[in-house]
C-alpha positions as CSV (number, residue, x, y, z in Angstrom):
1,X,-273.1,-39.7,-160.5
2,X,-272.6,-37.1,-162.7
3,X,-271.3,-33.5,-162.1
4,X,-272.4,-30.0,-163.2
5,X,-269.2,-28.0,-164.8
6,X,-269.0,-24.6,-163.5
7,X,-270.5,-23.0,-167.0
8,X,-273.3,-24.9,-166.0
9,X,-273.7,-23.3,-162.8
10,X,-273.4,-19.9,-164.2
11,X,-275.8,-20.8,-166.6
12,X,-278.8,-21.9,-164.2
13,X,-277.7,-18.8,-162.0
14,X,-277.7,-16.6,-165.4
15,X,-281.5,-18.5,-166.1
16,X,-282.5,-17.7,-162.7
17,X,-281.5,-13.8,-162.1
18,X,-283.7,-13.8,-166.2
19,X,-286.4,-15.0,-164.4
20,X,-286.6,-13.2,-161.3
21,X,-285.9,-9.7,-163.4
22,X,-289.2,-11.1,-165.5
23,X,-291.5,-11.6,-162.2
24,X,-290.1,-8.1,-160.9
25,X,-290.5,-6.6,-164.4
26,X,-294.0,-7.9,-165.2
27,X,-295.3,-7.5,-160.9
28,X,-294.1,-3.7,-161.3
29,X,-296.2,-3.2,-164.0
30,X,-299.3,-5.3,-162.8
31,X,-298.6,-2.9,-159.3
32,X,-299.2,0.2,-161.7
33,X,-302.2,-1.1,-163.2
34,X,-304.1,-2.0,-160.1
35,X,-303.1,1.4,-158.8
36,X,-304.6,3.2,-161.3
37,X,-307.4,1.3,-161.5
38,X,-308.5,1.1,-157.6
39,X,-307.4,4.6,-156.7
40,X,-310.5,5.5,-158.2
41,X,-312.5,2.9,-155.6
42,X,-310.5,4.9,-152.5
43,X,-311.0,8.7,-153.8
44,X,-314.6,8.2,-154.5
45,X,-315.8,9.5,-151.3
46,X,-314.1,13.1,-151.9
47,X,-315.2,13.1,-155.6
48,X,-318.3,11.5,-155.8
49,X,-320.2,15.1,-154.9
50,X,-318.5,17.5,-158.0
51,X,-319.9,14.2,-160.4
52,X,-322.6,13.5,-159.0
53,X,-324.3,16.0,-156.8
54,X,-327.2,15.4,-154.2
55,X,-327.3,15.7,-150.8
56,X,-327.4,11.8,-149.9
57,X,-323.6,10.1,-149.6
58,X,-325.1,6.9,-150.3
59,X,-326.7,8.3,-153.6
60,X,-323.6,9.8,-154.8
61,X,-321.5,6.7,-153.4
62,X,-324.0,4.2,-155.2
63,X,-323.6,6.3,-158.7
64,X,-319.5,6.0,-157.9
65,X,-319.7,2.9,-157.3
66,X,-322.1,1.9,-160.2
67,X,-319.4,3.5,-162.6
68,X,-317.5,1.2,-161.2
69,X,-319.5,-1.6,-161.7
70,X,-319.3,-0.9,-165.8
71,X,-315.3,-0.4,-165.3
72,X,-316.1,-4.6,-165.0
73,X,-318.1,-4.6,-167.8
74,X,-315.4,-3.6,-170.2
75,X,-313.3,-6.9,-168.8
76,X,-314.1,-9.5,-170.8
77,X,-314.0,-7.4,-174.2
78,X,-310.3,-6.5,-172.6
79,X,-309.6,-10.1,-171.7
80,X,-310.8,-11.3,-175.1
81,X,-308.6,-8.7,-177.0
82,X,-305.4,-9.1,-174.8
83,X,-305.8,-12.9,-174.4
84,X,-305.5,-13.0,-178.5
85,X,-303.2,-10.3,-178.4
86,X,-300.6,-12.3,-176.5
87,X,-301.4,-15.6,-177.5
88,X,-300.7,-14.8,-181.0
89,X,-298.0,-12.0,-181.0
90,X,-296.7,-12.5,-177.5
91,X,-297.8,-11.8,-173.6
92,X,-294.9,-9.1,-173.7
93,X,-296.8,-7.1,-176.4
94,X,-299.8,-7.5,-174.8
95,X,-299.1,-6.4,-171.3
96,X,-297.1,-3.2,-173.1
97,X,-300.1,-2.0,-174.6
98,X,-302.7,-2.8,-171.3
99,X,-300.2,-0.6,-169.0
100,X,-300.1,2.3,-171.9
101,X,-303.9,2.5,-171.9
102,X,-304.2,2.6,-168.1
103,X,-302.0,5.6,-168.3
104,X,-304.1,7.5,-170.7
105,X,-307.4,6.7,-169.0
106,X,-305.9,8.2,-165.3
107,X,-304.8,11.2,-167.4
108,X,-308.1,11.5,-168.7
109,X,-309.9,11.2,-165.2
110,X,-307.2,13.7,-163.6
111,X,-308.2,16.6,-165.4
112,X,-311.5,15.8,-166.2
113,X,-314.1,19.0,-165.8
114,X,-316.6,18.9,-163.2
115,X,-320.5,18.9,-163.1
116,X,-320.7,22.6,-162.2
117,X,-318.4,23.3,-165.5
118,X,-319.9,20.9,-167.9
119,X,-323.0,19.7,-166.2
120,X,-324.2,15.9,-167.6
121,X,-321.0,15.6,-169.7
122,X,-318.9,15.2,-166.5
123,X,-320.4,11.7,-165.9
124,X,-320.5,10.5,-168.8
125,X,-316.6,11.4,-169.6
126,X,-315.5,10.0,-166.4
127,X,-317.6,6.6,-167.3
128,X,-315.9,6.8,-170.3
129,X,-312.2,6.9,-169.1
130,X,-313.6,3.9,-166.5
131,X,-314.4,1.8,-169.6
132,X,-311.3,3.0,-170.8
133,X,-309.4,1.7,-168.0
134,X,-312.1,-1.5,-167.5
135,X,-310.2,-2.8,-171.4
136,X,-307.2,-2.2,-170.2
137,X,-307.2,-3.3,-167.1
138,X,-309.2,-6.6,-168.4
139,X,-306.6,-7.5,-170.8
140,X,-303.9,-7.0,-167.8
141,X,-304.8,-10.2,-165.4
142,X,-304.9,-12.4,-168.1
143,X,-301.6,-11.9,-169.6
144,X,-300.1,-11.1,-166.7
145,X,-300.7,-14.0,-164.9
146,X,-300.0,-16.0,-167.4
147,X,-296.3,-14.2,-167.8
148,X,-295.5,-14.9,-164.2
149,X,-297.0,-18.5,-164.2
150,X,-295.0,-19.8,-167.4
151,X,-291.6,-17.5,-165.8
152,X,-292.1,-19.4,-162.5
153,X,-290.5,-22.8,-162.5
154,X,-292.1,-26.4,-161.3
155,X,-292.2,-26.8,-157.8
156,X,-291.6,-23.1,-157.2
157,X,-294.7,-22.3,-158.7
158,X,-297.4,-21.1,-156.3
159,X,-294.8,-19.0,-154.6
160,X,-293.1,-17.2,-157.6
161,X,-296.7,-16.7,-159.4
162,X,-298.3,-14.9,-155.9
163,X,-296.2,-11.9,-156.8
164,X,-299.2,-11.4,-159.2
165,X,-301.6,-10.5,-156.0
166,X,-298.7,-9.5,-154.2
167,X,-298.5,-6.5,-156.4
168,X,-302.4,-6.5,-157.2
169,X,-302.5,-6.2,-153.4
170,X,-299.5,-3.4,-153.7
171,X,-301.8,-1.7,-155.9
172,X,-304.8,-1.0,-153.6
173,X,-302.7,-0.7,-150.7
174,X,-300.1,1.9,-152.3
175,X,-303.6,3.6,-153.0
176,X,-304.9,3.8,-149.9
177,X,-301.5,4.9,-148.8
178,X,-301.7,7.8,-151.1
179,X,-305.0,9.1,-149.9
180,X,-303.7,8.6,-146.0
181,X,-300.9,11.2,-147.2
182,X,-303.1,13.2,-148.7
183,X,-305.8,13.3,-146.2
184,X,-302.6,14.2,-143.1
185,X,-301.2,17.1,-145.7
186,X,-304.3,18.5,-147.1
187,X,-307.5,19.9,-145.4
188,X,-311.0,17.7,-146.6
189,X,-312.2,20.8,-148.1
190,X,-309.3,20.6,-150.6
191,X,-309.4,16.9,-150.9
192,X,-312.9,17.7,-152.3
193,X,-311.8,20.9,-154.1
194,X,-308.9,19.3,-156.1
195,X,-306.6,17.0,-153.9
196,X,-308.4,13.8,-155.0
197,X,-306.9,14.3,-158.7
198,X,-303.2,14.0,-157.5
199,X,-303.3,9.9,-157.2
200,X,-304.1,9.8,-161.1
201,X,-301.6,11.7,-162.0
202,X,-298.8,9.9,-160.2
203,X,-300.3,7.1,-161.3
204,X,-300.3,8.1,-165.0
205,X,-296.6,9.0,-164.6
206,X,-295.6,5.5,-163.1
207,X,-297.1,3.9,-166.0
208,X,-294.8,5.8,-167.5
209,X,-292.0,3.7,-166.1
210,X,-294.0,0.3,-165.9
211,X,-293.9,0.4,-169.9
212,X,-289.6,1.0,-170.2
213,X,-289.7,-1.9,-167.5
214,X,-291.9,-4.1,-170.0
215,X,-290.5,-3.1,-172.9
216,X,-287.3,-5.4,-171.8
217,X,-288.6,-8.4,-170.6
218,X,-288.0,-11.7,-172.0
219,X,-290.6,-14.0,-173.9
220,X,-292.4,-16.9,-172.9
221,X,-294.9,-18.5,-175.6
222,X,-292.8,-19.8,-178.3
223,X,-293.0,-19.1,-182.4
224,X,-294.7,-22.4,-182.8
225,X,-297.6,-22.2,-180.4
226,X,-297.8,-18.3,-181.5
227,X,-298.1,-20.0,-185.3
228,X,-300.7,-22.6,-184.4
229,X,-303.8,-22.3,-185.9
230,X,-305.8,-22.4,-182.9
231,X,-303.5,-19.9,-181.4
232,X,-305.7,-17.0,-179.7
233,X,-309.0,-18.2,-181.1
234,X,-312.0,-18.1,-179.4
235,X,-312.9,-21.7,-181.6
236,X,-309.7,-23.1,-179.6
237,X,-310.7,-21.6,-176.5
238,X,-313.7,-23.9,-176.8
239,X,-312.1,-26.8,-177.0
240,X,-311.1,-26.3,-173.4
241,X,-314.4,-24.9,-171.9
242,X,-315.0,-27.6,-169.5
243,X,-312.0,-25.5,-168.1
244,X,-313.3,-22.3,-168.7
245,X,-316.7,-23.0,-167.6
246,X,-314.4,-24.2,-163.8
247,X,-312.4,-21.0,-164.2
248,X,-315.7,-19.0,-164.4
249,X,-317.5,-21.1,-161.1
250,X,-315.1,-20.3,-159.0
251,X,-314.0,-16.6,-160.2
252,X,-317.4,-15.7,-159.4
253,X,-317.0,-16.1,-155.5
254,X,-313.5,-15.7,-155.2
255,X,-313.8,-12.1,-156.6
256,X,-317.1,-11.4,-154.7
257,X,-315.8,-12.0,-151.7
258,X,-312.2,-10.8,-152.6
259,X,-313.6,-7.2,-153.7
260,X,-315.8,-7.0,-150.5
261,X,-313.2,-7.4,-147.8
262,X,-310.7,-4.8,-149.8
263,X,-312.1,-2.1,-152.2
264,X,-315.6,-2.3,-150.8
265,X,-314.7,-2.6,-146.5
266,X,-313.3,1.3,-146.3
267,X,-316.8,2.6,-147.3
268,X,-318.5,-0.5,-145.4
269,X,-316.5,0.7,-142.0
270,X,-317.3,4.7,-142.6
271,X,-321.0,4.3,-144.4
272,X,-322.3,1.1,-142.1
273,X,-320.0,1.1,-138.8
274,X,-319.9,4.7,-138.7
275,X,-316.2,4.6,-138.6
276,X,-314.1,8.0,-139.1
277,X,-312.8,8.0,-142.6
278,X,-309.5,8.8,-141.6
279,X,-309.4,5.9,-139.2
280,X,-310.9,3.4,-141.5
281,X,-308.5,4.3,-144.0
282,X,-305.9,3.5,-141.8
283,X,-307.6,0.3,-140.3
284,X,-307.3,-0.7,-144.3
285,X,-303.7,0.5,-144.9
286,X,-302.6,-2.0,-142.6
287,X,-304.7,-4.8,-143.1
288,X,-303.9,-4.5,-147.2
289,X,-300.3,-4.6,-146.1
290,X,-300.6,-7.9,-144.0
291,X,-302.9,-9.4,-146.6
292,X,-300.1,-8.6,-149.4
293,X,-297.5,-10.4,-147.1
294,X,-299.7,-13.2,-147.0
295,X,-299.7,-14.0,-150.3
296,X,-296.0,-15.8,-151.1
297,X,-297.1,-17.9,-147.9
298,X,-300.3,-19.2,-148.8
299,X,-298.5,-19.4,-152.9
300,X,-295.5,-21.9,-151.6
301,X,-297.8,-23.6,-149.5
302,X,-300.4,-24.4,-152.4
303,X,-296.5,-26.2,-153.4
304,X,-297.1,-28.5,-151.1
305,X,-300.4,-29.7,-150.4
306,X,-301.8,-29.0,-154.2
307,X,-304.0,-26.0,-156.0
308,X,-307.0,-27.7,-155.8
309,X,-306.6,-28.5,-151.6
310,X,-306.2,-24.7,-151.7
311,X,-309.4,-23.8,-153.3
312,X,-311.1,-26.0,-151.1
313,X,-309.6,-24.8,-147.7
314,X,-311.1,-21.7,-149.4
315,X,-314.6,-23.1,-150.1
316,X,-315.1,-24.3,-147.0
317,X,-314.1,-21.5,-144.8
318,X,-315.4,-18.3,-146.8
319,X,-318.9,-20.1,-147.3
320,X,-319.3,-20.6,-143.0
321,X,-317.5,-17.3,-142.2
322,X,-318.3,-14.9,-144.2
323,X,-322.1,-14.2,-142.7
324,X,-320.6,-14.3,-139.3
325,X,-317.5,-11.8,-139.5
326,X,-319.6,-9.0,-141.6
327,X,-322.4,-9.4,-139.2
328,X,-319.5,-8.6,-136.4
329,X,-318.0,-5.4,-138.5
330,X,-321.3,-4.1,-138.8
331,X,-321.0,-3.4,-135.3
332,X,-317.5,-2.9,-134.2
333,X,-316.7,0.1,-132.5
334,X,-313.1,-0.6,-132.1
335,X,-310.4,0.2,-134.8
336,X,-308.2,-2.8,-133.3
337,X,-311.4,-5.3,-133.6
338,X,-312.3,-4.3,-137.1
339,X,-308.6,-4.9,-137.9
340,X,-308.5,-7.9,-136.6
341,X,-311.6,-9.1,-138.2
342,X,-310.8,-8.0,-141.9
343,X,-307.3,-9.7,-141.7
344,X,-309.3,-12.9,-140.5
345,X,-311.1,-12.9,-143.5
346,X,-308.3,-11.9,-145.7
347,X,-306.4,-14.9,-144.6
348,X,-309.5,-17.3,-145.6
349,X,-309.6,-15.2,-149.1
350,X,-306.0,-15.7,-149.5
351,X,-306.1,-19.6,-150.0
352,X,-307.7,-18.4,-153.5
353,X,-305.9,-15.1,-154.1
354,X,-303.0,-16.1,-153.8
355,X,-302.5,-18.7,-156.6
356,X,-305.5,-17.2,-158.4
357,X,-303.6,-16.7,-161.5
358,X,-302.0,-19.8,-161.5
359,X,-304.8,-22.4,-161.0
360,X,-306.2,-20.4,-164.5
361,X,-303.3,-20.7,-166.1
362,X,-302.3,-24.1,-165.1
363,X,-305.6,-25.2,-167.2
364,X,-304.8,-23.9,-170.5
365,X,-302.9,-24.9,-173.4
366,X,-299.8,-22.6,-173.9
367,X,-301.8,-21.7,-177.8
368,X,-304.6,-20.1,-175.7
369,X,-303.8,-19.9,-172.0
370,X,-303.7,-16.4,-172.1
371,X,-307.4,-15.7,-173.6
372,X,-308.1,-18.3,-171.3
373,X,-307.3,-16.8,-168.1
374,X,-308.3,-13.6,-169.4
375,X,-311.5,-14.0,-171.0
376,X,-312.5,-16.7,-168.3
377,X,-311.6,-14.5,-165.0
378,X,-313.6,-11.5,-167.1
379,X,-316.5,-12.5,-167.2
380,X,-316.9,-13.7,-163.4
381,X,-315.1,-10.8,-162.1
382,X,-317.0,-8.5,-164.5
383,X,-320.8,-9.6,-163.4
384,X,-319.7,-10.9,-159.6
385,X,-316.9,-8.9,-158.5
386,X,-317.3,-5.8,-160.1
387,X,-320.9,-5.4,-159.0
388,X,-320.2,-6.3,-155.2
389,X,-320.2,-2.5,-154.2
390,X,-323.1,-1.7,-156.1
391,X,-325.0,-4.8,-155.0
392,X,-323.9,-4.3,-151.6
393,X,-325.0,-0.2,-151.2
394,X,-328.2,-1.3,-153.2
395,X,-329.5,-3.6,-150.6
396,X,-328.0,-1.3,-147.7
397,X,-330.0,1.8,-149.6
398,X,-333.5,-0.7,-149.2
399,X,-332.8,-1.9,-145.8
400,X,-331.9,-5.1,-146.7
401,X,-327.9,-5.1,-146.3
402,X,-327.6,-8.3,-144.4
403,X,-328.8,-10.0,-147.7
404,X,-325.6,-8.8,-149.0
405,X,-323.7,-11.1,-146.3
406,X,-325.6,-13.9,-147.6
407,X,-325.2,-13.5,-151.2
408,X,-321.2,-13.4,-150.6
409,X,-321.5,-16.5,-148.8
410,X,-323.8,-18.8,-151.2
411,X,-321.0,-17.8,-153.9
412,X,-318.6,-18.9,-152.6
413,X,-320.7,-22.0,-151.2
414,X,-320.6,-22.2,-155.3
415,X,-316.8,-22.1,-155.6
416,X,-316.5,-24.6,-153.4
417,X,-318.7,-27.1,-155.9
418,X,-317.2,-26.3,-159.0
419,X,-313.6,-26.9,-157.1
420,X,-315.0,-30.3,-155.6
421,X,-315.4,-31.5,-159.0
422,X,-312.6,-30.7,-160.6
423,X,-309.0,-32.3,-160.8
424,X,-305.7,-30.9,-159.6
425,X,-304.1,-28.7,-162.1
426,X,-300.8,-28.0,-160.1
427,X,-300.5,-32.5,-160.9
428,X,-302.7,-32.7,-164.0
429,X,-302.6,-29.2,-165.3
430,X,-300.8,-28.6,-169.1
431,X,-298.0,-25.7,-167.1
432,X,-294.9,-27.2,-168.3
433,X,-291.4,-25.5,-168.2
434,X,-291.0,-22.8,-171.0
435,X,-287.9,-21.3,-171.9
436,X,-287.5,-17.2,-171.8
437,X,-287.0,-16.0,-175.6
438,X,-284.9,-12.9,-175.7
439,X,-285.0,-12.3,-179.8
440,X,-286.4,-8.9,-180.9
441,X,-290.1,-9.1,-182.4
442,X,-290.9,-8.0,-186.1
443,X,-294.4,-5.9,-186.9
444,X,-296.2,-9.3,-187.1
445,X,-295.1,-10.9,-183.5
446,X,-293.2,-13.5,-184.3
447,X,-289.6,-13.8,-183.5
448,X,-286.5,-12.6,-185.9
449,X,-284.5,-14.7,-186.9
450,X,-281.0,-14.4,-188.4
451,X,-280.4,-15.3,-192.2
């Protein structure tokens, strides 16, 4: 039986503190992102009146929230442009330029005038900055978590690539910890005034520090599949879209249901269970914080019993609970019960968050996995998830917000289907070991190399 030498040892140690540093480095920036992007979500409530003024909080909360929506819209362009981005000049590039966009979109939204200084204009510049940040933020999951999956090595794989939702989890809850702070230092007359335009300027300046953290990571796609004619082509992309077309079922009800138990449940608790703000924003900071520890859990046991036993664990349980639990948080009273309900169905979504990038990225070629993911996740995000606010205060604004409950659950009745029929990708998927490239790039993308 053969022995490693010592050098060997170092080496795998060496290989393994390169690819810990890469999940750390490319999770710290997807944290910054998600930040930026969902603080928006969380500050609406104190905003919503100096962009949109009228005297009804569900009006002004349904034109937030339908900004929102078009945030979405902008995903598919962003996963599109990204996913070819990284698949032909690398997924470092890529995820460089997606964090340096979200920073100049939350600049542009924290000093942006108000309706009583520039009247229509207001709107329609904060819309823009939200498209803005919709393109970067679209080009960001794809590349992302196809970084982290391709880092993360085989049988290690659901747990390393959950850091993705870890930190997408980070995000919201880091943002809802802000406006906590904010809401015990300040007075809600000057949350209204001003105080809501301090998360996006943090947030620019971390973004700030997400790029120097990018800027050193290591490689994954290689100069040959970078090279390959296919690479980053939507005519390549198409050779796979049995696999898209899967990617796209079950995105739709995984983000549905995702968004309405997170960005969407503080307003549910205030604007439907006639929670106190203050206390539902608390109620949420803790359940985002027990949901983000889920995730490694739920990733290193999809190790063990197989992506696609996940998504179906998943399936089954959101589809029969969903009705029920939303139909009991209507009518909490008690900031313990609610608590205990949300992490209930944050547990049930976490079968599917948790390996969410990988499962995508596990079904791709390495010459277009990350348009794949991207471009894929886009477009059932962009017209499922993204719209699950404005869908839900829509129906509640006609007296018909039950139907919401049911919509979430025949989605995700829909996941379950598409996963049914598909095969395992964590045994059957093309995810192979890839080794981190370290050498500079030149203008073009592909790698230096010495003369």
């Amino acid at each position: 039986m053969s022995k490693l030498h010592p050098s060997d040892h170092a080496a795998t140690a060496a290989e393994n503190r390169k690819r810990i540093f890469a999940i750390v480095g490319a999770s710290s920036g997807n944290l910054v992102e998600w930040f930026d992007f969902y603080i928006y979500s969380f500050c609406a409530i104190y905003f919503a009146p100096v962009f949109f003024p009228s005297g009804n909080p569900t009006t002004q909360l349904l034109n937030t929230a339908g900004v929102f929506a078009a945030g979405f819209l902008m995903r598919p362009i962003g996963g599109w442009l990204f996913g070819r981005i990284a698949d032909k000049h690398g997924r470092r590039r890529a995820m460089m330029i997606s964090v340096l966009m979200m920073c100049g979109g939350s600049l542009m939204i924290a000093f942006l005038p108000t309706y009583a200084t520039i009247g229509a204009l207001a709107p329609a510049l904060l819309l823009v900055a939200r498209l803005f940040q919709g393109l970067s933020v679209g080009g960001e999951y794809g590349t992302s978590a196809t970084y982290m999956s391709e880092v993360a090595l085989q049988g290690r794989r659901g747990f390393f690539a959950s850091f993705q939702y870890v930190t997408l989890i980070g995000g919201q809850l880091l943002a809802v910890l802000v406006l906590v702070i904010l809401q015990q230092l300040l007075t809600t007359e000057q949350l209204h005034a001003w105080g809501w335009r301090i998360p996006f300027v943090l947030g620019a300046g971390a973004a700030i520090i997400a790029l120097y953290l990018r800027k050193s990571l290591s490689e994954t796609s290689t100069a040959e599949t970078r090279k390959n004619k296919d690479a980053g082509t939507l005519a390549g992309l198409m050779k796979h879209k049995g696999a898209f077309l899967t990617v796209v079922g079950f995105t739709a009800g995984g983000s549905l249901i995702f968004y309405t138990f997170t960005t969407y449940m503080q307003k549910y608790l205030v604007n439907t269970a006639g929670m106190n703000a203050k206390t539902a924003s608390n109620v949420m900071t803790v359940a985002l914080l027990v949901y983000m520890l889920m995730q490694p859990l739920f990733g290193a046991l999809s190790d063990k019993i197989g992506r696609r036993t996940s998504m179906l664990y998943f399936g089954v349980l959101a589809t029969l609970a969903t009705v029920p639990i939303l139909h009991a948080l209507k009518d909490v009273t008690s900031p313990y019960a609610a608590f205990g309900l949300v992490i209930l169905a944050l547990a049930i979504v976490s079968f599917y968050t948790s390996i969410s990038g990988l499962i995508k990225a596990e079904m791709f070629p390495p010459e277009v996995r990350a348009l794949g993911v991207g471009l894929s996740y886009a477009v059932g995000n962009a017209v499922f998830g993204g719209s699950a606010e404005f869908v839900a205060l829509k129906l509640k604004s006609i007296g018909m917000e039950s139907s919401f409950y049911w919509y979430v659950s025949a989605m995700c009745a829909i996941a379950l289907i598409v996963t049914y029929r598909m095969r395992d990708p964590s045994k059957e998927g093309y995810l192979k070991d890839v080794p981190l490239e370290t050498k500079p790039f030149s203008a073009e993308g592909a790698a230096v190399t010495s003369r």
